[in-house]
BAFI-3210 file (N, C-alpha, C; in Angstrom, 3 decimals, decimal comma, padded with zeros to 6 digits):
// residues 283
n [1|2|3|4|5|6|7|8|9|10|11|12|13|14|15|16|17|18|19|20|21|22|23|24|25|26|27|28|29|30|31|32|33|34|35|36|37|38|39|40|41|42|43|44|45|46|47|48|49|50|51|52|53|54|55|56|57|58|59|60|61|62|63|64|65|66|67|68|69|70|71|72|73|74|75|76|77|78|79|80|81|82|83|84|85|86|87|88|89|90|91|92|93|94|95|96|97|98|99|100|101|102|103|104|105|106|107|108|109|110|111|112|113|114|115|116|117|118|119|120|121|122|123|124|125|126|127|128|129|130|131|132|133|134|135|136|137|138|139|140|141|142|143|144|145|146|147|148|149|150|151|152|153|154|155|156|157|158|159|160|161|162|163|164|165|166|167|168|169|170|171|172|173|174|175|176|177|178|179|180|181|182|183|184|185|186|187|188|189|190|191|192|193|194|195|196|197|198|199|200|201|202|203|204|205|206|207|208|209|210|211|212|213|214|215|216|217|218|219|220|221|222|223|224|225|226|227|228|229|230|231|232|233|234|235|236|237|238|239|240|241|242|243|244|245|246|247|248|249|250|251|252|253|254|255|256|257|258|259|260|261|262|263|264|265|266|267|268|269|270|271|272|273|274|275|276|277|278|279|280|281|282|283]
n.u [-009,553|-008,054|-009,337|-010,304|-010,077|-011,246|-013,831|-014,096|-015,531|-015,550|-012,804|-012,585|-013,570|-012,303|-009,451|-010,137|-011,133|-008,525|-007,051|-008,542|-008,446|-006,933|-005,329|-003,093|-003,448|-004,867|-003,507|-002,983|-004,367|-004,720|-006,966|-007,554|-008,718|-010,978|-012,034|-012,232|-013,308|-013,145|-012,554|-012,634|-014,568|-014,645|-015,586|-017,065|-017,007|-017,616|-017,466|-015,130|-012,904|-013,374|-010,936|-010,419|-012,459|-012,040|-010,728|-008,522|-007,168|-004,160|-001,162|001,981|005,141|006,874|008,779|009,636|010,613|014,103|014,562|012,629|011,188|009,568|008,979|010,876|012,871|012,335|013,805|011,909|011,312|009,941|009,384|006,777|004,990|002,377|-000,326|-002,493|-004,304|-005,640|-007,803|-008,066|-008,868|-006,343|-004,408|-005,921|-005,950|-004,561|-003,393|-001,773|-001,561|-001,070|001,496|003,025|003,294|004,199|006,574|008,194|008,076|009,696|012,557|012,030|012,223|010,538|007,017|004,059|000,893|-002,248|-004,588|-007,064|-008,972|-011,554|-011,541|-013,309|-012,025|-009,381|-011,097|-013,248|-012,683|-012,428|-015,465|-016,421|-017,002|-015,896|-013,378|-012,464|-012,876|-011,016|-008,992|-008,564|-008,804|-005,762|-004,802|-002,706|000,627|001,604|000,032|-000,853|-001,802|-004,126|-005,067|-005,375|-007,750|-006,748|-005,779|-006,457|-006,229|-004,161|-004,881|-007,130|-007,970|-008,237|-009,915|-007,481|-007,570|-008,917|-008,052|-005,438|-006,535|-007,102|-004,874|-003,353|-005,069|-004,799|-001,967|-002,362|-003,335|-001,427|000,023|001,610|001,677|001,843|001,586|000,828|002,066|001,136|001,811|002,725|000,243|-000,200|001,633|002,295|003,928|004,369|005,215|006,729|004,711|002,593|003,753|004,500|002,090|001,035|003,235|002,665|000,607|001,573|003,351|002,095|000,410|002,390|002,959|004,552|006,148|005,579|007,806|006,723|006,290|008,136|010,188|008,963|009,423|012,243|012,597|011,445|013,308|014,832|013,606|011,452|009,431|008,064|005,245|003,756|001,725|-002,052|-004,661|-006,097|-004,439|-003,980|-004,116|-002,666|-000,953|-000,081|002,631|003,780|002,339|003,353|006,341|005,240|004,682|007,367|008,102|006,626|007,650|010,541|010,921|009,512|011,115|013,530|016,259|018,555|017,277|017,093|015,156|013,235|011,747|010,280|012,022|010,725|010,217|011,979|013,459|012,262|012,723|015,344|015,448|013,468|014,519|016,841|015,588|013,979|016,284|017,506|016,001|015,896|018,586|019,955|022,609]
n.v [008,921|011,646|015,078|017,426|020,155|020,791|019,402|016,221|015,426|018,254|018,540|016,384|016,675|018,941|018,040|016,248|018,106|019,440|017,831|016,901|019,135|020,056|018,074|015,653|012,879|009,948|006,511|003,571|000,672|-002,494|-004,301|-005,384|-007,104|-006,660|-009,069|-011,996|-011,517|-009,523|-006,843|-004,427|-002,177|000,885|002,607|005,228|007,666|010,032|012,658|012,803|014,014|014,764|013,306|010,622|008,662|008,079|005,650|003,730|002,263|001,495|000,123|000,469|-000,328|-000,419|001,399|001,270|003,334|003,447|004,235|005,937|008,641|010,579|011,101|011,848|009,399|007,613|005,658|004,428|005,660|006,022|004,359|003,268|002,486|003,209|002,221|002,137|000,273|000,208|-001,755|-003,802|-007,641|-008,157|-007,599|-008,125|-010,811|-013,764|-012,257|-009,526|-007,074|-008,460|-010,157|-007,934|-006,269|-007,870|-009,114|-006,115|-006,062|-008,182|-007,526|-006,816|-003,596|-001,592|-001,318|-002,231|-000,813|-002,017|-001,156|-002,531|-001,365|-002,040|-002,131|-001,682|-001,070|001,249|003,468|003,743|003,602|006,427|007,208|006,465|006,218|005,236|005,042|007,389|008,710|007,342|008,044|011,113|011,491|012,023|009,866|007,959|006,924|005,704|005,314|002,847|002,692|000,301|-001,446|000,215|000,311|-001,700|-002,911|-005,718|-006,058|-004,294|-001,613|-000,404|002,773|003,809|005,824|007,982|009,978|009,705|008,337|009,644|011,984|010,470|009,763|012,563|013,204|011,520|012,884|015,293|015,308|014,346|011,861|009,803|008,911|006,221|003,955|000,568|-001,403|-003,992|-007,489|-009,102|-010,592|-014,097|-015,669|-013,653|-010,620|-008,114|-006,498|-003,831|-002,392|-002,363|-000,999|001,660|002,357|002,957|004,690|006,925|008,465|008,372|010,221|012,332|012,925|013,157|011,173|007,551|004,582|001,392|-001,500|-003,704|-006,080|-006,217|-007,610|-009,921|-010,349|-010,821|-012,917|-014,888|-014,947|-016,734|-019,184|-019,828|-021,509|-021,739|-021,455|-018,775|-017,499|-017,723|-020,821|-019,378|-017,588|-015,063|-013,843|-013,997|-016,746|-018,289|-018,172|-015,942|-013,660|-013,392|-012,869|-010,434|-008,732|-009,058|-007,341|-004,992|-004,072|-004,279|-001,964|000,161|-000,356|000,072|-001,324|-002,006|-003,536|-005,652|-008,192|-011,015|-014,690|-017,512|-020,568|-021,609|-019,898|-018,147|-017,984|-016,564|-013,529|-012,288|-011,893|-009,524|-007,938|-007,141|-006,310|-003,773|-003,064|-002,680|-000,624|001,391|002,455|001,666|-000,071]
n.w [021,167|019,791|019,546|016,701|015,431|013,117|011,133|009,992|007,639|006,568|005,501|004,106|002,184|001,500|000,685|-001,432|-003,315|-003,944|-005,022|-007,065|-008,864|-011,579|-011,679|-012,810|-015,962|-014,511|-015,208|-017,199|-015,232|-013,304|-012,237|-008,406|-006,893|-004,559|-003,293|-005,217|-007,218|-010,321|-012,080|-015,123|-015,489|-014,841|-012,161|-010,762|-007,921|-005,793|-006,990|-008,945|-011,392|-015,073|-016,382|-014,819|-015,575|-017,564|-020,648|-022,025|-024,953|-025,056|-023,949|-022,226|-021,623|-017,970|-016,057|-012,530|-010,321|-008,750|-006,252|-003,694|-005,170|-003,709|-001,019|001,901|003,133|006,590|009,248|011,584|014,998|017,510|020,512|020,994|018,579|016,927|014,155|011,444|009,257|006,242|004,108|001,418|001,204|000,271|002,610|004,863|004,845|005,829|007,946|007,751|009,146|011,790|011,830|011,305|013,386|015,045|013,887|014,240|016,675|017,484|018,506|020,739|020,954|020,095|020,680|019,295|018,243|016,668|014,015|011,916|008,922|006,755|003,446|-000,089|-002,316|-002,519|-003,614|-002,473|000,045|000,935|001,085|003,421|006,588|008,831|008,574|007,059|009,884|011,547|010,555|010,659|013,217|013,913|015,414|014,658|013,939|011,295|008,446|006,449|003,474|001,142|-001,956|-004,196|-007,233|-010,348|-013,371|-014,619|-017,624|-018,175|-019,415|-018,385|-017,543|-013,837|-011,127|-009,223|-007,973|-005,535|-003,828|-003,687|-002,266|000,074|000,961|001,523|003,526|005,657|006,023|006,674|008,938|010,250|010,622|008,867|005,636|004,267|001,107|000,170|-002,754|-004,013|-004,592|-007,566|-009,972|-010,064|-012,742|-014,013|-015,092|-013,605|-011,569|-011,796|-012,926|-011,573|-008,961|-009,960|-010,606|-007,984|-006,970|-008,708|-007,157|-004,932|-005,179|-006,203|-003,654|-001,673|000,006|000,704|-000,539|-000,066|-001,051|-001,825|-003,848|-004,736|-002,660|-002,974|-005,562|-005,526|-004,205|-005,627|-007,457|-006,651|-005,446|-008,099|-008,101|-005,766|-003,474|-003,114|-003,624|-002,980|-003,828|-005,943|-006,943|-006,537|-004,289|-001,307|-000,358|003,101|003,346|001,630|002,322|004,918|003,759|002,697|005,335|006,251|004,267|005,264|007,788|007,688|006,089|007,787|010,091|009,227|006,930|008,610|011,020|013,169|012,877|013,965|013,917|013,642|012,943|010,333|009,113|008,580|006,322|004,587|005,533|004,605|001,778|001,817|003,612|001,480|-000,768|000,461|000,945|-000,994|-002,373|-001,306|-001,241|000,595|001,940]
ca.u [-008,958|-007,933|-010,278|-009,960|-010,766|-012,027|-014,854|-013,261|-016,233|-015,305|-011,713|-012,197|-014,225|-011,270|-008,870|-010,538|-011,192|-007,723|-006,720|-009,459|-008,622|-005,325|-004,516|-002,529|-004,051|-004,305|-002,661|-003,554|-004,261|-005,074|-007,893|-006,555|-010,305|-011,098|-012,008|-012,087|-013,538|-012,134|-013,437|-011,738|-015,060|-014,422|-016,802|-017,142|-017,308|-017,275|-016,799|-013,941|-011,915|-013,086|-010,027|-010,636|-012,957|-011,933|-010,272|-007,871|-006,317|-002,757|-000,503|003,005|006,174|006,849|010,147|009,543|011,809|014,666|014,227|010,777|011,010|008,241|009,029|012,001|012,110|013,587|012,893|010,565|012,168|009,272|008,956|005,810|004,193|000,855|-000,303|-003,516|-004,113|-006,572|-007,266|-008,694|-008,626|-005,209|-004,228|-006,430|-006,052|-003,293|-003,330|-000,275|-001,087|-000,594|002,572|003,969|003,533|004,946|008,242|008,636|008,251|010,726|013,743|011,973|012,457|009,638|005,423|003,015|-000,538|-002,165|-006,319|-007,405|-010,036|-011,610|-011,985|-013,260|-011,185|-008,812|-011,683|-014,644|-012,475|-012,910|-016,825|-016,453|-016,678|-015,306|-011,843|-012,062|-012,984|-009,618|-007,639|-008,637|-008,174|-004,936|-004,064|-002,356|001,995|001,353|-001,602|-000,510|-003,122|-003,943|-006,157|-005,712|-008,407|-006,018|-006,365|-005,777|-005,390|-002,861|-005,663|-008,066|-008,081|-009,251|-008,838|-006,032|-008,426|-009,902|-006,779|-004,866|-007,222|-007,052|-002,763|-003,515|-006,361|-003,466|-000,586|-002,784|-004,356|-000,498|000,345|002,527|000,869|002,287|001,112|000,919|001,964|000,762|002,544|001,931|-000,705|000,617|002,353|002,096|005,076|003,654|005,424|006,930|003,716|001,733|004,470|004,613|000,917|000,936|004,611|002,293|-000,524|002,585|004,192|000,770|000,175|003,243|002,918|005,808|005,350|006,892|008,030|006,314|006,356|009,578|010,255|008,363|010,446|013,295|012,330|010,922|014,568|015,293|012,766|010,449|008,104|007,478|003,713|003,665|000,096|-003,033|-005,266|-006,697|-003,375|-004,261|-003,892|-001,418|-000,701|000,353|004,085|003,600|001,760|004,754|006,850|004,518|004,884|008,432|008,902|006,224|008,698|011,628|010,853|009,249|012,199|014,623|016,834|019,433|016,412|016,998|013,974|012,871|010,869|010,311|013,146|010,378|009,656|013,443|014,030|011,875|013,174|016,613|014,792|012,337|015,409|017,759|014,582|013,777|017,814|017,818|014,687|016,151|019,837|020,968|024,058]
ca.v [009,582|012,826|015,862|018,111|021,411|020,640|018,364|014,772|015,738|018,964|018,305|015,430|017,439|019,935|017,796|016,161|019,463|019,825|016,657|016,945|020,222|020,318|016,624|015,061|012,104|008,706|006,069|002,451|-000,123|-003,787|-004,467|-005,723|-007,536|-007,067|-010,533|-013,191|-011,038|-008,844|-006,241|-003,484|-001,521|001,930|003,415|007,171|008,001|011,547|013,874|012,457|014,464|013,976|012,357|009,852|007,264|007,643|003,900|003,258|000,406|001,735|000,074|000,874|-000,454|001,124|000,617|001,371|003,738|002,928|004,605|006,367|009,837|011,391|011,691|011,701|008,225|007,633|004,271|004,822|006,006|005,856|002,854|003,106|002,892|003,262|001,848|001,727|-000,072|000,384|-002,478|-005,131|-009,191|-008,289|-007,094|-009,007|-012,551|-014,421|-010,911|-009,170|-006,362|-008,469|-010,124|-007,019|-006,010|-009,357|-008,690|-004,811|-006,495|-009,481|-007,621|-006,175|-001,793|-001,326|-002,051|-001,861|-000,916|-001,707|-001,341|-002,748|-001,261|-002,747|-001,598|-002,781|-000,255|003,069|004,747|003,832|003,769|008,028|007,416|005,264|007,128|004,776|005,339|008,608|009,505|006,932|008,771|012,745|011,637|011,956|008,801|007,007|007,150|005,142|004,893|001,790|002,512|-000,710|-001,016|000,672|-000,403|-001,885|-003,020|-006,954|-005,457|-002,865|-001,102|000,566|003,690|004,136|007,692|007,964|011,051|009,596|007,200|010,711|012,488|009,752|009,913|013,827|013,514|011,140|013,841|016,131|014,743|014,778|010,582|009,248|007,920|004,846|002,666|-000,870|-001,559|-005,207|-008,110|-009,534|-011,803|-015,405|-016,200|-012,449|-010,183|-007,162|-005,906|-002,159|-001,820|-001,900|-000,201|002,785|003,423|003,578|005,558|008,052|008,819|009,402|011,130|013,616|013,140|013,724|010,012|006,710|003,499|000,317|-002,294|-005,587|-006,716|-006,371|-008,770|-011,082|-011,077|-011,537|-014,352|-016,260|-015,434|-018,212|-020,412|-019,533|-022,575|-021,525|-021,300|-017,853|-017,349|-018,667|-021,073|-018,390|-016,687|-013,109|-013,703|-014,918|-017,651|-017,919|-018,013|-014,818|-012,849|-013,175|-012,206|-008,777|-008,224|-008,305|-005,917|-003,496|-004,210|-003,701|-000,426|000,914|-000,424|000,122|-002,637|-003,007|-004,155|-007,019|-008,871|-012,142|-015,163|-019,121|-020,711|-021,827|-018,551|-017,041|-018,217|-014,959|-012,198|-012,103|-011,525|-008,688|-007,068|-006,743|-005,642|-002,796|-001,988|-002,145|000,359|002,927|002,886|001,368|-001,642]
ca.w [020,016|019,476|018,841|015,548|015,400|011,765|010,869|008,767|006,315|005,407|005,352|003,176|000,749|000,919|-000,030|-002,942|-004,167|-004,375|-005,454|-008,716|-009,547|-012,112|-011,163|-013,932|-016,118|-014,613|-015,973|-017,072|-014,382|-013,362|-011,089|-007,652|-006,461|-002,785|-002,499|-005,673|-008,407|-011,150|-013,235|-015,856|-015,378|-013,957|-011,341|-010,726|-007,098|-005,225|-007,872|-010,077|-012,714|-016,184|-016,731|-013,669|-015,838|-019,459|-020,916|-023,219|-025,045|-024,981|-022,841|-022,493|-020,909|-016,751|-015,318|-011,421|-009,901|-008,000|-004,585|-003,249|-005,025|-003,268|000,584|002,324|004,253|007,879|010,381|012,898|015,871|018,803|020,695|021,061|017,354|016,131|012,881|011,156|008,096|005,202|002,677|001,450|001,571|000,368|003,221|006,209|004,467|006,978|009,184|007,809|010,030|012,932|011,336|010,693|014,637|015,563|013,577|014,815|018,213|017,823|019,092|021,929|021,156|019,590|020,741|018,238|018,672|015,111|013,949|010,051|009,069|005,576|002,082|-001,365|-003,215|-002,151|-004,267|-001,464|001,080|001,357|001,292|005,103|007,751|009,997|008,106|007,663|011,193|012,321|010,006|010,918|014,549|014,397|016,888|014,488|013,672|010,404|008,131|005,461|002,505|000,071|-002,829|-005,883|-008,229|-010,880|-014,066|-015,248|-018,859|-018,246|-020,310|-018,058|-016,912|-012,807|-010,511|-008,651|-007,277|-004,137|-002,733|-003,121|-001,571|001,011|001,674|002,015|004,799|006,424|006,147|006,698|010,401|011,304|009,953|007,517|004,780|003,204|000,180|-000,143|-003,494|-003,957|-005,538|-008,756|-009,803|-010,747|-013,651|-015,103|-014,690|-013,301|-010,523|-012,222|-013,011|-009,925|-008,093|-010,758|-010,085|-006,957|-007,383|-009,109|-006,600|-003,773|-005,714|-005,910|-002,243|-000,650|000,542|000,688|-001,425|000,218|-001,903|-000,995|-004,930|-005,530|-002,262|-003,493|-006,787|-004,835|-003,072|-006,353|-008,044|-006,331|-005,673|-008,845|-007,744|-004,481|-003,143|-002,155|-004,126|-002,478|-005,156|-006,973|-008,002|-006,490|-003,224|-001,083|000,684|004,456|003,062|000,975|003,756|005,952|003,205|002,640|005,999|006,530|003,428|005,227|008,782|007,236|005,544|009,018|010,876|008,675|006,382|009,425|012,151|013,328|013,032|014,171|013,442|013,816|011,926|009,009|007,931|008,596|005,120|003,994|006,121|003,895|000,589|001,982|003,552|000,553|-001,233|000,788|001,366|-002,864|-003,024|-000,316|-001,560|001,512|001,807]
c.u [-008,904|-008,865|-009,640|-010,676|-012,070|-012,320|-014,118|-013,904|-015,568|-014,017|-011,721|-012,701|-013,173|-010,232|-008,809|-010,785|-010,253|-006,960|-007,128|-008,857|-006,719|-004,708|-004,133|-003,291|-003,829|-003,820|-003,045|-003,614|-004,713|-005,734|-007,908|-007,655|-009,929|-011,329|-011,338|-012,273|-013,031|-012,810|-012,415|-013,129|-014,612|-015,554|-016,461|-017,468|-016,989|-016,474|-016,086|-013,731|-012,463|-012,346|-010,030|-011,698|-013,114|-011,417|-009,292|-007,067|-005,256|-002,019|000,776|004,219|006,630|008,285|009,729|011,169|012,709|014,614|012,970|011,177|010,682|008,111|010,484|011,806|013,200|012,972|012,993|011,674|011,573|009,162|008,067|004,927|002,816|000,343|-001,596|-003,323|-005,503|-006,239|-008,293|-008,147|-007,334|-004,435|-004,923|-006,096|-004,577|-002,902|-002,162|-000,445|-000,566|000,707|003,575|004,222|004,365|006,536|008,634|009,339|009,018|011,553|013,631|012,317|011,397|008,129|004,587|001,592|-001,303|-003,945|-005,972|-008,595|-010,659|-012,518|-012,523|-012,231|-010,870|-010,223|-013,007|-014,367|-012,770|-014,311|-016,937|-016,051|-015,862|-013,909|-011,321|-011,994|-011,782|-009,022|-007,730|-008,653|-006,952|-004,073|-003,460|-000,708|002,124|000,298|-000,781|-002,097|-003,183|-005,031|-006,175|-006,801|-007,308|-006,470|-005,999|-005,461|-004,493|-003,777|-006,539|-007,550|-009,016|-008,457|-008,182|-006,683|-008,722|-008,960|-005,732|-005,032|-007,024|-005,758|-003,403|-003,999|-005,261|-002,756|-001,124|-003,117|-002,849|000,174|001,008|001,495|001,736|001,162|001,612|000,486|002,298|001,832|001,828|001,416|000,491|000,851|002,071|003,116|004,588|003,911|005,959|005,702|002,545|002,808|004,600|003,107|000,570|002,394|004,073|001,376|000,455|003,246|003,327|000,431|000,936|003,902|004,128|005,317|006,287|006,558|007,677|006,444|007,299|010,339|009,843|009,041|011,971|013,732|012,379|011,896|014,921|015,300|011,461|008,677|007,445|006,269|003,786|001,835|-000,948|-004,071|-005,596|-005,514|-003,170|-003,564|-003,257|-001,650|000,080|002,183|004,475|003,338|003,007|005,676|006,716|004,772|005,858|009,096|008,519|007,691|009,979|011,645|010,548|010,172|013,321|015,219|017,797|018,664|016,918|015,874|013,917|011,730|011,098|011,115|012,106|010,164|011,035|014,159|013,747|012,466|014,190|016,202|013,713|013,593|016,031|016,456|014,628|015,043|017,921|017,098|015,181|017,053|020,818|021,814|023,270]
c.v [011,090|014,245|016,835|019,383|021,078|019,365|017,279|015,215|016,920|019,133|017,519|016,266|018,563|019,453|016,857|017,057|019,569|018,824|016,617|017,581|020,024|018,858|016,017|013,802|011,072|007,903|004,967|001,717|-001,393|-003,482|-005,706|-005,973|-007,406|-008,573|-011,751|-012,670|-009,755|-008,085|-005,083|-002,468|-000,081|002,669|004,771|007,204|009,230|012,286|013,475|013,653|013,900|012,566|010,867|008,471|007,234|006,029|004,188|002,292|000,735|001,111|000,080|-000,156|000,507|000,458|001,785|002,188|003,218|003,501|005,386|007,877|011,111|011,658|010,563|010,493|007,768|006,124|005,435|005,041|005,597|004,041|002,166|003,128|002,644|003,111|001,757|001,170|000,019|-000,603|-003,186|-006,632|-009,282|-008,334|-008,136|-010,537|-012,538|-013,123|-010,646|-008,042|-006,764|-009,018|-009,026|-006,381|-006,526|-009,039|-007,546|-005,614|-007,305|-009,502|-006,489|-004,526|-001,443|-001,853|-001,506|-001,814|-000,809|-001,760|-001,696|-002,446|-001,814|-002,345|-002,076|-002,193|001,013|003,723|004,723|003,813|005,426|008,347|006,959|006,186|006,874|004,903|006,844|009,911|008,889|007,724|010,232|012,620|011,994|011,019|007,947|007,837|007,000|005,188|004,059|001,735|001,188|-001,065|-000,360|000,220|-000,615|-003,019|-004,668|-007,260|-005,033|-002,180|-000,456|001,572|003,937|005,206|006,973|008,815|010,917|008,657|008,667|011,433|011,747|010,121|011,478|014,456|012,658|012,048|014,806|016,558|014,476|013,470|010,600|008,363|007,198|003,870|001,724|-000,996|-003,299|-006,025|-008,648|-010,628|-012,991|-015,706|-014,712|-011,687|-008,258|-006,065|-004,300|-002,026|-001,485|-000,636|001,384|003,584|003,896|005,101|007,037|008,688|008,999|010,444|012,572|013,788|013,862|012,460|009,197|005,637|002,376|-000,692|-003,742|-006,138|-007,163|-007,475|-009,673|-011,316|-011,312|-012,462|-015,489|-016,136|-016,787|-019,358|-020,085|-020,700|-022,627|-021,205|-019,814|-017,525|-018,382|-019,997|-020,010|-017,610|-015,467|-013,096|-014,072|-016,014|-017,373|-017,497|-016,119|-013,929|-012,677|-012,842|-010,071|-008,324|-008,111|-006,998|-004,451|-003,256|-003,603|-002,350|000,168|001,019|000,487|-001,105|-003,351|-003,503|-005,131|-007,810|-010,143|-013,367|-016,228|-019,395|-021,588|-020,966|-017,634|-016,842|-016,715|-013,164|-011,551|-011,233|-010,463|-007,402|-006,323|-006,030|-004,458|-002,025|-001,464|-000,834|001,409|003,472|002,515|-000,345|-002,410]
c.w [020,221|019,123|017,355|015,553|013,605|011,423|010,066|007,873|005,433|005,075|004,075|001,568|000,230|-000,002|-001,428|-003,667|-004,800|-004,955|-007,448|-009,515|-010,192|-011,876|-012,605|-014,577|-015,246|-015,595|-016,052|-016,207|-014,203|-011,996|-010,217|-007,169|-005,394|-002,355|-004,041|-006,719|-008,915|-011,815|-013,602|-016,018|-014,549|-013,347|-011,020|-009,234|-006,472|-005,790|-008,889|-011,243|-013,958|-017,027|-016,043|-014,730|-016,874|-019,865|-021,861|-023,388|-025,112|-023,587|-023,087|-021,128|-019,511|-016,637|-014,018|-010,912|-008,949|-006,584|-004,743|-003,645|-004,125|-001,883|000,990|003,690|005,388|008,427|011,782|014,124|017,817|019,116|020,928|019,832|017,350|015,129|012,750|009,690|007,408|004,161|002,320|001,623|000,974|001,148|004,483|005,765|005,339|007,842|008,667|008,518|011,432|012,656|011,733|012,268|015,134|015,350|013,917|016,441|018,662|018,376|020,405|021,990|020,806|020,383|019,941|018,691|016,994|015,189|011,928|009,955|007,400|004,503|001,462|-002,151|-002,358|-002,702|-003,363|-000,445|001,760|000,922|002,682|005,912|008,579|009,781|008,093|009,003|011,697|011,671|010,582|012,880|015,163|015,269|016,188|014,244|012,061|009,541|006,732|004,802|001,298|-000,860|-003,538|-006,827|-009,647|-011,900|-015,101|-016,361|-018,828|-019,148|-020,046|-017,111|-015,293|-012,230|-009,465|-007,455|-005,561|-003,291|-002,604|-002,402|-000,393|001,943|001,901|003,373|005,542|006,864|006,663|008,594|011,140|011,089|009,121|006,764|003,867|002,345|000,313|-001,274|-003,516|-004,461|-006,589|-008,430|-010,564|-012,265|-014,833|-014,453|-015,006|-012,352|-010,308|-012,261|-012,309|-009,567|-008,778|-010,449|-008,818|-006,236|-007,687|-008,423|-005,353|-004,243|-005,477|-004,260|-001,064|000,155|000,615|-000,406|-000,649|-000,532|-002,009|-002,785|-005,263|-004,175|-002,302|-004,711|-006,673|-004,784|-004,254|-007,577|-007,919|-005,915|-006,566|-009,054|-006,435|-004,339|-003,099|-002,704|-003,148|-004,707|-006,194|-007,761|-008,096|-005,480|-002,731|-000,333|002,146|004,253|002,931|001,712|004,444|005,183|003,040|004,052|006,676|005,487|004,443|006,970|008,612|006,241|006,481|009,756|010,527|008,255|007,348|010,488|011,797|014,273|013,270|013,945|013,574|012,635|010,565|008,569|008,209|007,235|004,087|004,548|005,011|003,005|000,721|002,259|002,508|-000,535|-000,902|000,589|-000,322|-003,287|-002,141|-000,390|-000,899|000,840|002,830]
res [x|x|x|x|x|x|x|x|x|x|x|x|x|x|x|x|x|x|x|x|x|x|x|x|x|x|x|x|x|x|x|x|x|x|x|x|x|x|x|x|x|x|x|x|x|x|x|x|x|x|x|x|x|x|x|x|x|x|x|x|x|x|x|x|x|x|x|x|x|x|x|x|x|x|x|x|x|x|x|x|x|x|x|x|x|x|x|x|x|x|x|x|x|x|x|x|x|x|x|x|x|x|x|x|x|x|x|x|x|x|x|x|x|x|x|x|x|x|x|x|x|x|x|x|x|x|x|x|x|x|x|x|x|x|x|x|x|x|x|x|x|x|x|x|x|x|x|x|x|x|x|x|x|x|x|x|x|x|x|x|x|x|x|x|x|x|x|x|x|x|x|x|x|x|x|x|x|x|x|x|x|x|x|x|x|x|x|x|x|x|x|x|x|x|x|x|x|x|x|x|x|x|x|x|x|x|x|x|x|x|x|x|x|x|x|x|x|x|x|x|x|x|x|x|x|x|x|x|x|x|x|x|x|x|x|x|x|x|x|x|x|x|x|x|x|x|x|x|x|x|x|x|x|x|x|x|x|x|x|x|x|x|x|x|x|x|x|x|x|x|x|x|x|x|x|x|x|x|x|x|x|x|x]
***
């Protein structure tokens, strides 16, 4: 890896400083469990903002913007990429980072070199050294952040503080920082509203947001009985996974890659594409 003239520690402490200081309220959220369990409790970690673990029962109507405000977005160009990922069992369950290699790599321009390293929440991920020393290395092209603590009310308040802080120490170390804004849980219609919070913490960062929710509501336009959930109804299933990871593909690539895949899962590529091409403006 890379050396840094400046320490990951006191970097990181810089840019939560600046993150805290003047940072706008958060906003209600649903809590997105690292593994099986759920909670609308809010925890306080490294410092937080007043505002960072207040509550309230107000919840309001989001409508999700139509393209990524918040950074100007190109496909990847090197053919050599570098990706790290940050998450939880959202994220490692059926490997969508290696997925998501797999499909870069399908039409042969591209080689991916990818690491996951593993969260419970964005908000403890910038206590881990082992993340924030991959990230202030500099050796990555990519850094795909996942984990919001999010709120299965729409009713609690969690910070935004320490996953911004996070995309910053990314952008900062010389990376692109992208969110992974999740898909909804089963049989709740949720998907502006993830994507809006995480919409709002790039927006503060400087960061991207790719759209994996909204290919997933694509997809279940038009087969609304389809598995893509694992049992539990959080997580996904092997279907779903390969869905998430052609949205994150096709937003890295770009919507005209032409990606590849065993003709049982070619059925998903379509519906991840026109997703992403809908969220970027492209035909």
């Amino acid at each position: 890896m890379k050396s840094r003239s400046l320490s990951w520690t006191v970097l990181v402490a810089a840019i939560l400083s600046t993150a805290c200081s003047g940072a706008t309220p958060t906003t209600t959220s649903r809590a997105a469990a690292p593994a099986t369990t759920q909670s609308d409790a809010p925890t306080t970690l490294v410092a937080p903002s007043p505002a960072s673990t207040s509550t309230t029962s107000t919840t309001s109507t989001i409508v999700a913007p139509t393209r990524p405000p918040q950074a100007t977005w190109a496909p990847v160009e090197s053919r050599e990429l570098r990706v790290l990922f940050v998450g939880n069992s959202h994220t490692s369950t059926h490997d969508i980072p290696g997925q998501v290699a797999a499909l870069l790599e399908s039409n042969g321009s591209i080689e991916v070199t990818h690491e996951t390293l593993k969260t419970g929440f964005l908000r403890m991920a910038l206590n881990q050294s082992d993340i924030t020393e991959a990230i202030a290395s500099g050796t990555w092209d990519i850094v795909v952040l996942q984990g919001q603590e999010l709120s299965m009310s729409h009713s609690t308040l969690y910070s935004q503080d320490e996953p911004v802080a996070l995309a910053r120490l990314v952008i900062d170390s010389g990376s692109r920082a992208l969110f992974f804004s999740e898909w909804k849980q089963e049989g709740v219609e949720e998907t502006a509203y993830i994507e809006d919070i995480y919409q709002q913490m790039a927006a503060k960062a400087g960061a991207e947001v790719i759209p994996i929710g909204r290919a997933w509501d694509r997809y279940l336009a038009g087969k609304p009985d389809h598995p893509l959930w694992s049992n539990d109804g959080n997580h996904s299933s092997p279907q779903g996974a390969f869905l998430a990871a052609a949205a994150i593909a096709y937003y890295l690539a770009g919507p005209n890659a032409n990606l590849r895949t065993t003709p049982d899962l070619k059925p998903f590529l379509e519906p991840a594409r026109l997703a992403v091409a809908d969220y970027l403006g492209s035909t």
